[in-house]
C-alpha positions as CSV (number, residue, x, y, z in Angstrom):
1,X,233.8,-61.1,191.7
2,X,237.3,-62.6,191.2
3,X,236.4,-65.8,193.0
4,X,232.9,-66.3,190.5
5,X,235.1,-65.4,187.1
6,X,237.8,-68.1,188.5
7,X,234.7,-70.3,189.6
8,X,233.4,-69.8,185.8
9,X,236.4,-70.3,184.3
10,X,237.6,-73.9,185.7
11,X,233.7,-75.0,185.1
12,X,233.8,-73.7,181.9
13,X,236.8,-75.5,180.8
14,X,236.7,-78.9,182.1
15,X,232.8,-79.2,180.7
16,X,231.9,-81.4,177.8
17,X,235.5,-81.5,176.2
18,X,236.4,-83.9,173.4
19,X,234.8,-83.0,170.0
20,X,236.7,-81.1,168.0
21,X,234.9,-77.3,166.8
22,X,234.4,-75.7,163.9
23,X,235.6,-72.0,164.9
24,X,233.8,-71.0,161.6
25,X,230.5,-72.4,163.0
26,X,230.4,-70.3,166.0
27,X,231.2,-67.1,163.9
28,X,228.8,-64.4,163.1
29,X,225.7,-65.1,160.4
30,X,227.1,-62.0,158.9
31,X,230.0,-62.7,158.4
32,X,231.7,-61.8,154.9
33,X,235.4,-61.7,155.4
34,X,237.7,-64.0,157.2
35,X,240.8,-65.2,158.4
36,X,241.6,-68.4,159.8
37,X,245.2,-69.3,161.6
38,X,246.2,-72.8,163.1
39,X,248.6,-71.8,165.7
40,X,249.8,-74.8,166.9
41,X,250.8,-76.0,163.2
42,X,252.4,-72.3,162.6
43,X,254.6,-72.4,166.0
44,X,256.0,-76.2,165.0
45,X,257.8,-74.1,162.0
46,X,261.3,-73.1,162.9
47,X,261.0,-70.3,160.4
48,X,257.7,-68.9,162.0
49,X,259.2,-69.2,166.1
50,X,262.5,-68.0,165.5
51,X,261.1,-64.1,164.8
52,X,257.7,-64.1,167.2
53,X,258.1,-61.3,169.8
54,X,258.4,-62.3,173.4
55,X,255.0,-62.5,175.8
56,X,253.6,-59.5,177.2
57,X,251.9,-59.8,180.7
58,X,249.0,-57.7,179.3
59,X,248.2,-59.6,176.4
60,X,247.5,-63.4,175.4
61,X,250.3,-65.7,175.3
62,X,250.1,-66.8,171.5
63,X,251.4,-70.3,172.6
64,X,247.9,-70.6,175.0
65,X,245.9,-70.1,171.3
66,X,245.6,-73.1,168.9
67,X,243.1,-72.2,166.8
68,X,242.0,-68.7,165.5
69,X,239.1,-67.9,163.1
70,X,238.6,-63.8,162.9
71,X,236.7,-61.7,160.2
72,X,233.9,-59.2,159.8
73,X,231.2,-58.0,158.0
74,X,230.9,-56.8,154.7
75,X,231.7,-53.4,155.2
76,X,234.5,-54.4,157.3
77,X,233.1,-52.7,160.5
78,X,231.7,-54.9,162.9
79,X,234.8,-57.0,163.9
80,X,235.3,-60.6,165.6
81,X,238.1,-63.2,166.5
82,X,237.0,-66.3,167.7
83,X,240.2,-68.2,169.4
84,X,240.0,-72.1,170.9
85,X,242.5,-72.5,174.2
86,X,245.6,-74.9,174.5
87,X,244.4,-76.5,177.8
88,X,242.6,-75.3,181.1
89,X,245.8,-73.8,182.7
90,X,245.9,-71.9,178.8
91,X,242.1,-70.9,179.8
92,X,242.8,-69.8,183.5
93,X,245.4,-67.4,182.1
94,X,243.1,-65.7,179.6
95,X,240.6,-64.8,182.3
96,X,243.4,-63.1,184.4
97,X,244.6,-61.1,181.8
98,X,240.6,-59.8,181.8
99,X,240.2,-60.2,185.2
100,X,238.7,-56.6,186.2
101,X,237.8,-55.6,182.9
102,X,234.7,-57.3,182.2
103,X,231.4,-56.4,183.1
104,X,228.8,-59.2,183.1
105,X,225.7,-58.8,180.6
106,X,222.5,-61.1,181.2
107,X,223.4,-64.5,179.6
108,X,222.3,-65.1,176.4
109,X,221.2,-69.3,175.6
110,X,223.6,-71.4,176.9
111,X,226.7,-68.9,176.9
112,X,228.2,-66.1,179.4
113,X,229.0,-63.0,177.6
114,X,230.8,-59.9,179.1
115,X,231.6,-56.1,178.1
116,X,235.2,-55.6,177.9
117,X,235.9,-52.2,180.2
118,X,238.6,-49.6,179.1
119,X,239.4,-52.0,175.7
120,X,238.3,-48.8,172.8
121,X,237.3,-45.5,172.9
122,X,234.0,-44.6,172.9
123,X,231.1,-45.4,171.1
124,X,233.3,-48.2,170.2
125,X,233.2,-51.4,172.5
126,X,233.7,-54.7,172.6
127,X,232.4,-57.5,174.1
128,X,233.7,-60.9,175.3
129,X,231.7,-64.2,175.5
130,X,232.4,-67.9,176.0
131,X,231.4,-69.4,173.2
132,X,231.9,-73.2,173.8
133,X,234.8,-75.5,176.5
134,X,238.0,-73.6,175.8
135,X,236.4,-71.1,173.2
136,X,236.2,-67.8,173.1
137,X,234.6,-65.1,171.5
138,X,235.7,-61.2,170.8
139,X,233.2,-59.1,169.0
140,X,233.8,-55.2,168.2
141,X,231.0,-52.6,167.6
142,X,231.9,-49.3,166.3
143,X,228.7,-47.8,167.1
144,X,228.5,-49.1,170.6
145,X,224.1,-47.9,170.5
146,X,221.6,-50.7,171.6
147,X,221.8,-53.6,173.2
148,X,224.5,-56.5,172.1
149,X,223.3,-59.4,171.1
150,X,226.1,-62.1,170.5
151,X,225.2,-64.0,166.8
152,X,227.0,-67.0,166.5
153,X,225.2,-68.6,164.2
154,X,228.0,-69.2,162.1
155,X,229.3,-67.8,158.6
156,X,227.4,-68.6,155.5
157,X,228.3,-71.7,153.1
158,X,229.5,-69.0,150.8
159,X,232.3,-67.7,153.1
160,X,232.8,-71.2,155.4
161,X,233.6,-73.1,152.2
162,X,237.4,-71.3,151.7
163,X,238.4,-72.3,155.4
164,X,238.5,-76.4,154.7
165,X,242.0,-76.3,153.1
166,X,244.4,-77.8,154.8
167,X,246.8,-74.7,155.4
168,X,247.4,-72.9,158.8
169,X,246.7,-69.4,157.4
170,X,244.2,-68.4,155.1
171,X,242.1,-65.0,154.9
172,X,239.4,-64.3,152.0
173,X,235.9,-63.1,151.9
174,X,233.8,-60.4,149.9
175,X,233.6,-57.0,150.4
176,X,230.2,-54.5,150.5
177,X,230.6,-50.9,150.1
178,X,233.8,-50.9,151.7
179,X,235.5,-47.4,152.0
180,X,238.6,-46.6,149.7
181,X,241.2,-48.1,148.8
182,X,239.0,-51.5,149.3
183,X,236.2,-49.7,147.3
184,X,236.8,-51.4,143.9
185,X,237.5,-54.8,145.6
186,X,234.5,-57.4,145.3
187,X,236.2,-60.6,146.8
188,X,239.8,-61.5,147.4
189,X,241.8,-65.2,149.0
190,X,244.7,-65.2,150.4
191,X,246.5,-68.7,151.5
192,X,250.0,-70.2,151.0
193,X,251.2,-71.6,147.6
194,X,253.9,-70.9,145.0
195,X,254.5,-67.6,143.1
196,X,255.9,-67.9,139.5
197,X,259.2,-69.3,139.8
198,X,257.9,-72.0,142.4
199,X,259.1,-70.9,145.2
200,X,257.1,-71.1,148.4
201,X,255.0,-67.6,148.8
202,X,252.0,-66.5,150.5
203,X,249.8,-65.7,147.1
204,X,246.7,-64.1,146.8
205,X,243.8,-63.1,144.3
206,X,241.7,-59.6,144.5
207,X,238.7,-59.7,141.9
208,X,237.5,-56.3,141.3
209,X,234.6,-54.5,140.0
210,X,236.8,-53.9,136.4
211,X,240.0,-53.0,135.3
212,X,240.3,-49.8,136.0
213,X,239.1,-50.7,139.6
214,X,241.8,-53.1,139.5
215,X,244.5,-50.8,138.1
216,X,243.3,-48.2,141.2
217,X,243.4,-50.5,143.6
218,X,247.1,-51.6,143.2
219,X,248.3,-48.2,143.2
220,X,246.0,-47.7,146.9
221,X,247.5,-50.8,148.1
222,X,250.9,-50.0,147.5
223,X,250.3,-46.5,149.1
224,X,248.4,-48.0,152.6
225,X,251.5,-50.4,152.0
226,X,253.9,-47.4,152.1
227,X,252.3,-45.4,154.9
228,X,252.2,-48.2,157.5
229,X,255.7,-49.2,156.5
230,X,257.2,-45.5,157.3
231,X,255.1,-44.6,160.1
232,X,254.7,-47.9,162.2
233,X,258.0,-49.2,161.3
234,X,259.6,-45.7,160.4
235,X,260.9,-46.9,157.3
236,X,263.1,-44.1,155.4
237,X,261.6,-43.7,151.5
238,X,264.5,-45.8,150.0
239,X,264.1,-48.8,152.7
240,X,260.2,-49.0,152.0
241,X,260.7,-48.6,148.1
242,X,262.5,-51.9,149.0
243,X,260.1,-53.4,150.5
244,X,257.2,-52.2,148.0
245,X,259.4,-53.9,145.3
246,X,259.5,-57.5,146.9
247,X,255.4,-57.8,146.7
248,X,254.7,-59.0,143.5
249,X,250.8,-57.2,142.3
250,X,250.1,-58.5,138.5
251,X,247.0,-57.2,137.0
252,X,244.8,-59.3,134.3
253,X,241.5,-57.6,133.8
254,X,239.5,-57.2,136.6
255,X,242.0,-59.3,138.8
256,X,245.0,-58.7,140.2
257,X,247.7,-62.1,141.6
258,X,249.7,-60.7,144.5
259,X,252.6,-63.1,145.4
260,X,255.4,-62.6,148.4
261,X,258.2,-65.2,148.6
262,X,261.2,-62.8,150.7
263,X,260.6,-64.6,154.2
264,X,263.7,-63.9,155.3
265,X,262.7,-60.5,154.9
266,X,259.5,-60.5,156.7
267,X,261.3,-62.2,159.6
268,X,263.8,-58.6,159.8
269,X,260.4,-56.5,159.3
270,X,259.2,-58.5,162.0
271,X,261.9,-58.2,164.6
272,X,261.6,-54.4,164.4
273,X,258.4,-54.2,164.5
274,X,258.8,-56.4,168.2
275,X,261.5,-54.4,169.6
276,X,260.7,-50.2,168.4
277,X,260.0,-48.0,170.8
């Protein structure tokens, strides 16, 4: 079995190279929110290496990722990331970091698809699939019942159209039903730009069903905000009041304009989060 997923993976890679892919084309036709990151822009910025944890043996090397294009559905369940490879060697190294995990499933149209072994717990799982030469495709499926059948489609118009600016990070989409705090939120962007006094900032803007929505929903994201800070970086109350205070959340309406500028800070949150225990 090693031997055929190496076989697979050199034919795989070398075939019908050249064109440049849409990642958002080969996404899910359900898609409703998404994220798109240009790696190899983001790692020529010294301000983005200097604080990026060192590799792990278990996971992907970020470096072997150039492209990344990620979302879900809109009730933010079913999950994907779709990621285009560096090179072939990039590609070689992806398969043995799954090497003895996947399981093949009968190949659907002109692509391989795998279930990833020991990945979630159950019902989750999630499945793999080569998607296009140096393309790959990771889907997650909360319910794990029925047969997976791997849609890639691609997004609609609606949700491929905020993904054409040239940035290397933006995330954005609707949301369906989603479960608190998101329950108010009816579309959001996120992308770099400038915050109020012109400085560079990663801004974002969360439409809501109305005010009050709104109003709720900054109070539920500063709490998520406050719980992940003191639990996964354990945070004392006094250092994540800090922290709280440097995201900007202004509220007109139905809307809110979030805006954070402290990089320097991010970079410190960062580099704990890359060495805690």
């Amino acid at each position: 079995m090693k031997k055929l997923f190496s076989l697979l993976a050199v034919l795989t890679a070398v075939a019908l190279c050249g064109s440049e892919i849409d990642l958002s084309s080969l996404s899910p036709s359900d898609t409703a929110v998404a994220g798109k990151l240009d790696i190899a822009v983001l790692l020529q910025m010294p301000q983005v290496r200097q604080f990026l944890p060192p590799h792990s043996a278990a996971a992907i090397r970020y470096d072997d990722v150039e492209k990344v294009f990620c979302g879900s559905d809109a009730r933010l369940r079913r999950g994907f990331m779709i990621c285009k490879f560096r090179n072939a060697a990039a590609w070689q190294r992806l398969w043995r970091t799954l090497d003895g995990r996947l399981t093949p499933l009968p190949a659907e149209r002109r692509i391989l698809l795998f279930e990833v072994k020991n990945s979630v717990r159950p019902p989750a799982k999630v499945y793999f699939a080569v998607l296009a030469p140096l393309v790959a495709g990771f889907y997650y499926e909360p319910s794990g019942k029925g047969d997976f059948r791997c849609d890639y489609s691609g997004a609609p118009a609606a949700v491929r159209k905020y993904y054409h600016a040239a940035t290397p990070f933006v995330l954005g989409g609707r949301v369906k039903k989603a479960a608190p705090p998101l329950s108010g939120v009816r579309a959001f962007y996120f992308a770099p730009g400038r915050d109020r006094d012109g400085m560079a900032a990663i801004c974002g803007n969360v439409v809501c069903s109305e005010p009050l929505a709104a109003s709720l929903t900054i109070v539920a994201l500063q709490g998520t905000i406050s719980v992940y800070l003191q639990e996964f970086l354990k945070l004392t109350p006094e250092q994540t009041a800090d922290a709280l205070s440097r995201i900007k959340m202004y509220q007109y309406g139905k809307k809110i304009r979030i805006e954070f500028s402290d990089f320097p800070y991010l970079t410190k949150l960062w580099q704990r989060m890359a060495v805690r225990p």
